[in-house]
Backbone bond lengths (Angstrom), bond angles and torsions (degrees), N, CA, C in turn:
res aa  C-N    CA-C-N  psi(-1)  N-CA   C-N-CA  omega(-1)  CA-C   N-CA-C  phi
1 X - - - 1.449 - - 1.520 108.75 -
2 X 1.505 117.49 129.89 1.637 125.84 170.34 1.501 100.48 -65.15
3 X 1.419 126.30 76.64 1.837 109.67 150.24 1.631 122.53 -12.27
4 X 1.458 110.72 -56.55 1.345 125.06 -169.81 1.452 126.33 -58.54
5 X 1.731 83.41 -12.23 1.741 79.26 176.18 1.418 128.89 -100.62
6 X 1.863 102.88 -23.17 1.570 102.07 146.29 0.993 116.01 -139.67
7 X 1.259 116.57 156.07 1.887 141.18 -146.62 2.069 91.75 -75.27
8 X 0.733 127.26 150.61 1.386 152.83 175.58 1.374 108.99 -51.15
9 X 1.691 143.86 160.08 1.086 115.67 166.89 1.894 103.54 -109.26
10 X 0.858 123.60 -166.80 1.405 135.35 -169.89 1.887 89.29 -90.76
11 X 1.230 126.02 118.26 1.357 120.44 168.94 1.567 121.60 -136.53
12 X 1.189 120.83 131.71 1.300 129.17 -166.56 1.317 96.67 -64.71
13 X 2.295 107.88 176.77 1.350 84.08 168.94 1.941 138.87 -101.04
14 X 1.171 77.57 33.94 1.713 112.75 -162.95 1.752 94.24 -79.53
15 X 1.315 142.01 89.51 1.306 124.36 -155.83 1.834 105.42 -72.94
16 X 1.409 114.89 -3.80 1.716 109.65 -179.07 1.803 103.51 -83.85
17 X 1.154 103.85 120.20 1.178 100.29 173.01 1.736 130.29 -108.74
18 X 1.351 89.14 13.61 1.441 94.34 -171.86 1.903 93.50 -168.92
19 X 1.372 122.46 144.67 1.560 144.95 155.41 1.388 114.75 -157.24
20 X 1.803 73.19 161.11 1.769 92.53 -166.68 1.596 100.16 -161.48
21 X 1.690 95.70 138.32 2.010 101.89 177.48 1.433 91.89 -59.77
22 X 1.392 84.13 168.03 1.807 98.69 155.95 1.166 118.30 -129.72
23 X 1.335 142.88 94.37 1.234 138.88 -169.95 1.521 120.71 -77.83
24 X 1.337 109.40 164.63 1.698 116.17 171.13 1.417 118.24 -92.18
25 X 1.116 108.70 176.88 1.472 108.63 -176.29 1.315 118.85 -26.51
26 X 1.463 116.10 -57.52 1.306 147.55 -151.23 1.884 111.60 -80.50
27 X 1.771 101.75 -14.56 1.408 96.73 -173.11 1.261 111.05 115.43
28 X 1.871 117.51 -25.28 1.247 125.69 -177.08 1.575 133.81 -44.49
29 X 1.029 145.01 113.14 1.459 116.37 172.54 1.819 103.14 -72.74
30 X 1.653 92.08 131.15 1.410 110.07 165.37 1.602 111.24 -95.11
31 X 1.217 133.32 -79.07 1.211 141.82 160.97 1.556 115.36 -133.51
32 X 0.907 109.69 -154.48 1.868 111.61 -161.73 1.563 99.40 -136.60
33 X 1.495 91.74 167.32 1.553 118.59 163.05 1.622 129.48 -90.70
34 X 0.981 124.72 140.19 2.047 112.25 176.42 1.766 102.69 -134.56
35 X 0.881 101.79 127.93 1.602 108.96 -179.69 1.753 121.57 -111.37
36 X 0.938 110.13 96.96 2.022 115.80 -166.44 1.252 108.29 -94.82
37 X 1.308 102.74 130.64 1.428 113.16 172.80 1.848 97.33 -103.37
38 X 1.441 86.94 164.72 2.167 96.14 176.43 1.595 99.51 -145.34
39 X 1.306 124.91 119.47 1.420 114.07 178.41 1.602 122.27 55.20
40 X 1.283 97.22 35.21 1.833 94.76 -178.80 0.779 115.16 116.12
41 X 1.194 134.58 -66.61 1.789 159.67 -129.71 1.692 107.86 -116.69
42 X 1.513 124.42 150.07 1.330 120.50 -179.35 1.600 90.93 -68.36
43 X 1.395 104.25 160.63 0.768 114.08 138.18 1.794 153.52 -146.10
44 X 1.247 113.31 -4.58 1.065 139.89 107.02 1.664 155.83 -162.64
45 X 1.068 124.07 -143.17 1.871 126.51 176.19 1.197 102.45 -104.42
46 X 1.657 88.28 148.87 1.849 90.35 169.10 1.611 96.37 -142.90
47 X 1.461 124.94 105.69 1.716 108.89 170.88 1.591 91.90 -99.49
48 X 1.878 102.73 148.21 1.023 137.97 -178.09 1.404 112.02 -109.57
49 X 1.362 117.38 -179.35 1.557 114.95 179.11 1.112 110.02 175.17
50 X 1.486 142.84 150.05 1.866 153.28 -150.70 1.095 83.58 -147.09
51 X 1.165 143.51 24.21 1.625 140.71 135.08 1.661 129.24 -79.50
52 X 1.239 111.85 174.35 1.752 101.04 -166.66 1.931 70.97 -104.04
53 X 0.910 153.09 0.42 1.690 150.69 -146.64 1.513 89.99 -131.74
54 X 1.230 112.75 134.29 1.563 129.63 -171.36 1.649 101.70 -82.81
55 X 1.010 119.90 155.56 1.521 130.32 156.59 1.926 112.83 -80.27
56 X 1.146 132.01 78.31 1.348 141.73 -178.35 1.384 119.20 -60.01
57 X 1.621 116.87 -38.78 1.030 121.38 164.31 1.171 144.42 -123.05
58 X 1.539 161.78 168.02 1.331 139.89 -165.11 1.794 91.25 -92.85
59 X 1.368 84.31 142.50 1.543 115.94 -158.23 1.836 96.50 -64.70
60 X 1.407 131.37 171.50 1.366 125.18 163.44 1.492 100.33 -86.47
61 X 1.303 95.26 162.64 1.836 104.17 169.42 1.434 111.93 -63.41
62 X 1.662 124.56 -29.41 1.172 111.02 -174.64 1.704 120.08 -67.16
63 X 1.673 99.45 -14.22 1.805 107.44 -176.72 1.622 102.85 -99.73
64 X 0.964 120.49 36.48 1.125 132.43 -175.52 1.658 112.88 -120.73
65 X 1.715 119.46 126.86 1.050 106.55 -165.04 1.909 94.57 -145.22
């Protein structure tokens, strides 16, 4: 990745910079989302889940809470 092409963002020293449930059909929370930044920049996802059934894919925004 070119750094140089955009400026860094301001990041605490907490490296999650962003969560969110993930619900089921129904509204449920299943498990959540965690979003990490490192030096500015994302860096990556983590979906979770309190199910014995994995989360396979990134969830839609609408199951997102």
């Amino acid at each position: 990745m070119d750094e140089t092409l955009i400026a860094a963002a301001p990041v605490a020293d907490n490296p999650v910079v962003a969560e969110a449930e993930v619900l089921d059909a129904g509204g449920r929370p299943i498990g959540g989302v965690l979003v990490f930044a490192q030096t500015g920049y994302l860096s990556y996802l983590e979906t979770y889940t309190w199910l014995d059934q994995q989360i396979t894919r990134f969830p839609s925004p609408d199951r997102l809470r």
